[in-house]
N, C-alpha and C positions, 0 to 999 in steps of 0.2 A: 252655618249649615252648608255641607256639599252641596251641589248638584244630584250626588246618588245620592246622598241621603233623602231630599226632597221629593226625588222622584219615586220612595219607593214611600213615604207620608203621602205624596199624594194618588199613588195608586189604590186602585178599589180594594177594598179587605177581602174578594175573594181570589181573585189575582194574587194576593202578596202569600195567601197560607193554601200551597196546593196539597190537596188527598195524598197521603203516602201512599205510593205504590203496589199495590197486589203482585201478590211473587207469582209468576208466570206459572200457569200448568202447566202436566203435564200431556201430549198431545192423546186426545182417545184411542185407546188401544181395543180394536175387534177380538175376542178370543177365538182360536180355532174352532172352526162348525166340527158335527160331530163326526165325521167320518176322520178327518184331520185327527182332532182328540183320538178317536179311540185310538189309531194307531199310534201318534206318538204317545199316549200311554203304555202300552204293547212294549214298544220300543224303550221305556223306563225301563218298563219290567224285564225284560230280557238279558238289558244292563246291567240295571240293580242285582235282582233277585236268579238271576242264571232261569228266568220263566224260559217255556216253550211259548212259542208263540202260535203255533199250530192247537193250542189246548188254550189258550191266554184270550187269543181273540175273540173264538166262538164264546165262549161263556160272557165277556165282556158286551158283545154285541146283544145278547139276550139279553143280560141285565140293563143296558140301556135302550130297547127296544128299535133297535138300529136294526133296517131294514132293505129290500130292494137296492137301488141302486149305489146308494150310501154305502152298503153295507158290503158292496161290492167291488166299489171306491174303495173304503178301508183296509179291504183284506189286500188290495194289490199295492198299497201304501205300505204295509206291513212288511208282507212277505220281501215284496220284493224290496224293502230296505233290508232286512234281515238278510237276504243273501247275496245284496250286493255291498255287503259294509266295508269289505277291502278297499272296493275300488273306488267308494264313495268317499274313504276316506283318503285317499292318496291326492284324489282330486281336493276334497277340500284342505289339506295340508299346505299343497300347491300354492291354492287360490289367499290362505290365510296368511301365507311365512310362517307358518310353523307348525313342530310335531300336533297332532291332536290328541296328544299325551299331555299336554300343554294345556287345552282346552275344557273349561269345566264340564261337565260328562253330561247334564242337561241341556246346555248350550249345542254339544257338539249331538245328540240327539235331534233337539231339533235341527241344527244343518244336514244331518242325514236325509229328514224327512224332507224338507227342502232341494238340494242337491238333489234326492232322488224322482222330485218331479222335473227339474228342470231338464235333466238328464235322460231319464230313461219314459216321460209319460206325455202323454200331449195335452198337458196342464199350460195351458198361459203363462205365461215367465210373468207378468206384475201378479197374477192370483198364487201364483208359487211364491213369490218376494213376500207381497204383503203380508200375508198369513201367516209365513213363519218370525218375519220382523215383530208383528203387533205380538207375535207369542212371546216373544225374546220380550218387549220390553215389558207385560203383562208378568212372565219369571222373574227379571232380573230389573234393568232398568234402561234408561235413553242410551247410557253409551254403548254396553253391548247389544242391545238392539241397531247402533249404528255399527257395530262390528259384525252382525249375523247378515247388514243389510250391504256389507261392504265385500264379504266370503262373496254370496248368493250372487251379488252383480257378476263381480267377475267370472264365476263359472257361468253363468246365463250367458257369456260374450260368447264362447263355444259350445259347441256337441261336444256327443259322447268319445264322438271317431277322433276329434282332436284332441282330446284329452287321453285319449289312452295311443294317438301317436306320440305322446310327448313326454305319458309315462312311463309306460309299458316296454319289458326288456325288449331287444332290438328283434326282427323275428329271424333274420339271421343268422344270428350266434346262439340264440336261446327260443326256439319254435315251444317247447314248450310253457316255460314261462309265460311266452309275449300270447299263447292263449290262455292261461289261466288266468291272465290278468284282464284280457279282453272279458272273458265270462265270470269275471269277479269270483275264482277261483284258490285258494292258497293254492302255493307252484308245488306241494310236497303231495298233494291230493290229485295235480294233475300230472302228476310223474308215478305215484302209484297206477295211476288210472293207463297210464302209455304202459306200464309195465306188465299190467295183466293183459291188456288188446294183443300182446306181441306183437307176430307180423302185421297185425290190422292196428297199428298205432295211430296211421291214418283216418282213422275213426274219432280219434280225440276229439275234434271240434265240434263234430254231431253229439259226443256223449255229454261235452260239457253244456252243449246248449241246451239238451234234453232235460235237464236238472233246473234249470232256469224256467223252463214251463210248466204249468200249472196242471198238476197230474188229474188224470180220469179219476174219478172215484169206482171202486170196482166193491159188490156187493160178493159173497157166496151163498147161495140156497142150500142151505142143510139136507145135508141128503138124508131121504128117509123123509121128508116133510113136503117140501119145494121141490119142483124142479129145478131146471135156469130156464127154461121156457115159459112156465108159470109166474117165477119170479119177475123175468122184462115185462113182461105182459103187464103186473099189475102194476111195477113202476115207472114204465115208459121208456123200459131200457133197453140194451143192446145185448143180445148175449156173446157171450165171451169168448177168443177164439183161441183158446189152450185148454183151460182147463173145464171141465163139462159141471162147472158148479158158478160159474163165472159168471157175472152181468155187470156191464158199464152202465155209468147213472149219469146222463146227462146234466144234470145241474141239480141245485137245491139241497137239503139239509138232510142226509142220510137217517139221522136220528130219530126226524118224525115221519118216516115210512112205516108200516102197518105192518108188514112181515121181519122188519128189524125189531119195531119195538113187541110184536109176537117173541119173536125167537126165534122167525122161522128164516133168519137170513142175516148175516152180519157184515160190515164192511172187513173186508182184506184184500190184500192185493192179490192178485192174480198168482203172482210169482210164489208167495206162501203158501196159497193152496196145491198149488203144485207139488210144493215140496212135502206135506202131508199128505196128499196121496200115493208120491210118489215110496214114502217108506211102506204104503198100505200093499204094493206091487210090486215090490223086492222080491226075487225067489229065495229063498230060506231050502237049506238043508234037513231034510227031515221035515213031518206036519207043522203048522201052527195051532199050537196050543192055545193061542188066544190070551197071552202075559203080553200088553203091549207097555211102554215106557217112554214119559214125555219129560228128559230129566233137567231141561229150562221152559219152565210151562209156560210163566209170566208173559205178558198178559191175560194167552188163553188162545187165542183166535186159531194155530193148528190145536191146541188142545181140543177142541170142538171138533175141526173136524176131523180129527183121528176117532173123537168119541163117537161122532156121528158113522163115520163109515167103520168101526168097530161092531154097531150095531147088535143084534141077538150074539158072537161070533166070537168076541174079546173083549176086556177091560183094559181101562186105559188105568195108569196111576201117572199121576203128574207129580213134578217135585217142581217148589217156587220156596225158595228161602223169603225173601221179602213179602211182611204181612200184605201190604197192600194192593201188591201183584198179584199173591195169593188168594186176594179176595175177588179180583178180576176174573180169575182160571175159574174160581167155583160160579160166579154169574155167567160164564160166556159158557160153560160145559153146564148150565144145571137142566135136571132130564135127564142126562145123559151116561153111559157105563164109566165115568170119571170119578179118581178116588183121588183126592190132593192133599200131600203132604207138604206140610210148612219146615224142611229141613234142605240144608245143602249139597247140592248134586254130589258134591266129589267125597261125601260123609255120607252116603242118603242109611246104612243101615240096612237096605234093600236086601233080602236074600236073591242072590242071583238067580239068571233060568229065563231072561227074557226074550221073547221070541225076537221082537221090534223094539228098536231105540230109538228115538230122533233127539236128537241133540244141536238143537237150538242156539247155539253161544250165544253171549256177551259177545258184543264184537264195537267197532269204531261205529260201524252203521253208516258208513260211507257208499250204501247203496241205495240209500231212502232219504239221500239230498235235497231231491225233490219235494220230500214232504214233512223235513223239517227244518225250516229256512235260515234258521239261525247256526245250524249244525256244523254246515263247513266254516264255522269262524270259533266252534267251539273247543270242539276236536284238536289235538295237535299230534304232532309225530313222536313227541314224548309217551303216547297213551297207549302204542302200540307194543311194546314187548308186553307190558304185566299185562295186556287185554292176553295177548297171545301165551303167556303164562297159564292163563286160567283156563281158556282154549284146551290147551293141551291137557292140564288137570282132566278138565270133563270129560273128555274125551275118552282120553283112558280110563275113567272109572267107566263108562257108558260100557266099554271092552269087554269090561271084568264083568259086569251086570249081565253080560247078554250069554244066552247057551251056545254052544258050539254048534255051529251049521244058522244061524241067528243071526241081523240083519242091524247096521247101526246107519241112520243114515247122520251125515255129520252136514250142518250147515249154517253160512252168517249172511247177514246181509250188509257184507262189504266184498267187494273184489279183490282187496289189497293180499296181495300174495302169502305175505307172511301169514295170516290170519286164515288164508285157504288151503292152498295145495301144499304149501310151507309146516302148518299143522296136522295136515294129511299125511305127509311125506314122514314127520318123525315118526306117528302111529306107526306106519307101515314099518319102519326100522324098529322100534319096540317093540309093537305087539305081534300076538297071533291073529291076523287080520288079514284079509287078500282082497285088491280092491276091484271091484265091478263096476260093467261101463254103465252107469249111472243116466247117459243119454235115453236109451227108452224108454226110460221109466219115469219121462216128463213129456213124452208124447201126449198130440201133435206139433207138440213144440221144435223148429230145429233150427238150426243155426247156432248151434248150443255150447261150439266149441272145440278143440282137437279129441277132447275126453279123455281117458275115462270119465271124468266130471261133468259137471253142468257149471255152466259161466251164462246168467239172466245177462240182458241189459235193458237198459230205459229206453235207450234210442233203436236195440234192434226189436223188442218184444213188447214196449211200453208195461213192463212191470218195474218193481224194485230190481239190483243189479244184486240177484241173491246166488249165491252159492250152494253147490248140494255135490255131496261125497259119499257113495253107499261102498259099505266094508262088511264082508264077513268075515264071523269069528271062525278060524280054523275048525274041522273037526280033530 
């Protein structure tokens, strides 16, 4: 008998037969708290499902009864992922070696959400790391979780400023690029935007930043019902300094106010109600009859208050092709001289003879970036001839609708030229149309542009960047 042999006879029998080994867990993984969740859910959905996220969160927030600061947390988690996903993702590109084309599309969601505290909030870099690693490995598993935790470090090694000197076209050769990337911009949105400012192109950086900031909510008091004096009063608001229907809402949830959910006051921007009144204050050739025409109604909100300042004096008919638009125009106009028809502007059927048109377009909506976060990565520059297609459609038919000496007012809420003065401009070579200076007829508002038109901005008026074009029909 060996030596080993012996020694292993006379070793104790529990010595000689040891426990198989238990296969290693895996480390505990914290799930995202709820502020965390609800946005990168948001951020699925956005993904996924092409959601808004300006419509996605609130309802999300209510159904999980997310609240107070949480819930103030998530929305600036959101949003501001949503409108800065260009530049969030160049940077993680960067930090990963490779496209994030490349990168499974929940993965590189939550590097978003990640990347976008390290980056843009004054979250803790390990409370930024950790949270989004344990989610990684909570989705997927240990390695890509060491992949999310390997992206995350390295951007955490810099700021914002060094990553977009490192990305960002040079500002030398390319001034406007090297800002549209700084404000997480596409460069074809901020060359549109230099295009309309003309000689104030110098203005680009204020306009792009303005888009990045979290908009006023603005109410309108129904006229006829509310004041705007009545209205700040009972919400603790500010009243408005353009349009006399105006009131800014300092904070909280528009929807459970007392005079909205009345009727007696509804959220819109300042900039729209302007442009609703402003068709109400056109001069017209000849009386008004009181035949007014809202021939893109959807959702409603000037449809309201055309009806509202219509009042004993004119009916409104609204046309919304789309059922579910169309069912918005008739809750936001109900009470009121509005008649809605569910057919297509440029088909409506209408017998001609209208005093007032406003023509609302279809447009890119490249002026209301502020208040839908995900928009300028939605949008592209493909989308703009057939928008402007249709544009011109309406247009013309609004033309033909209206009586001779009759007032159309044309307006989008994008600046992009094509879509504005571009649509305006062929009118004017078609039709029997003659265009008017359109500027006082949005007083006290001014800085409003060379005109005849009106040019809104975010950064000069803190409205939407709306457009308005007032045409008479020849007599």
């Amino acid at each position: 008998m060996s030596n080993h042999d012996r020694s292993n006879r006379d070793r104790p029998n529990q010595q000689r037969r040891q426990p198989p080994r238990r296969p290693q867990s895996r480390p505990a993984r914290t799930p995202l708290d709820p502020a965390r969740r609800a946005a990168f859910d948001v951020l699925r959905a956005v993904s996924e499902r092409d959601a808004y996220a300006n419509l996605a969160l609130p309802a999300l927030l209510r159904d999980r009864g997310i609240t107070g600061r949480d819930a103030a947390f998530a929305t600036e988690l959101t949003y501001g992922a949503c409108r800065s996903r260009g530049l969030l993702d160049d940077v993680i590109s960067a930090a990963a070696g490779r496209p994030v084309s490349d990168i499974d599309p929940v993965l590189l969601d939550l590097l978003r959400l990640g990347a976008y505290q390290l980056l843009r909030t004054r979250v803790e870099p390990h409370a930024a790391l950790s949270t989004t690693v344990d989610q990684a490995g909570i989705e997927f598993d240990s390695a890509r979780a060491g992949f999310v935790n390997g992206v995350l470090r390295t951007i955490s090694r810099r700021d914002e400023a060094s990553w977009v000197a490192e990305l960002a076209p040079p500002q030398s050769t390319d001034p406007v690029g090297h800002l549209a990337f700084t404000h997480a911009h596409p460069r074809w949105i901020a060359q549109a935007f230099t295009d309309a400012l003309g000689a104030r192109a110098g203005e680009l950086d204020a306009l792009l930043r303005s888009d990045d900031e979290r908009p006023t909510v603005h109410l309108a008091a129904r006229p006829g019902l509310l004041t705007a004096d009545e209205l700040a009063a009972a919400v603790d608001g500010e009243v408005g300094r353009y349009s006399p229907y105006a009131v800014y809402l300092p904070g909280g949830d528009p929807g459970a106010l007392e005079p909205v959910r009345r009727g007696q006051a509804l959220v819109q921007d300042e900039g729209s109600q302007l442009v609703a009144r402003a068709l109400t204050l056109a001069p017209l050739e000849g009386p008004d009859t009181g035949r007014w025409l809202d021939l893109c109604a959807g959702p409603g909100g000037k449809t309201a208050m055309l009806g509202a300042l219509a009042g004993q004096n004119a009916t409104v008919t609204a046309v919304e092709p789309a059922p579910r638009r169309a069912e918005l125009v008739e809750q936001n106009a109900a009470g009121l001289p509005v008649t809605v028809l569910r057919v297509d502007g440029r088909e409506s059927g209408l017998e001609p003879g209208f005093d007032r048109v406003l023509v609302d377009a279809p447009c890119t909506g490249l002026g209301a970036l502020r208040r839908r976060p995900e928009a300028r990565w939605r949008r592209t520059q493909s989308d703009v001839p057939e928008l402007v297609k249709l544009q011109r459609q309406l247009l013309a038919a609004a033309i033909a609708l209206t009586r001779p000496g009759g007032v159309v007012l044309y307006a989008t809420c994008s600046p992009h030229l094509a879509e504005t003065a571009g649509v305006v401009a062929d009118a004017l070579r078609r039709q029997p149309v003659t265009a008017l200076d359109t500027r006082p007829l949005f007083a006290p508002a001014d800085d409003l542009g060379d005109g005849p038109y009106v040019q809104l901005w975010p950064h000069r008026h803190g409205t939407d960047a709306m457009f308005a074009a007032a045409l008479r029909k020849d007599v």
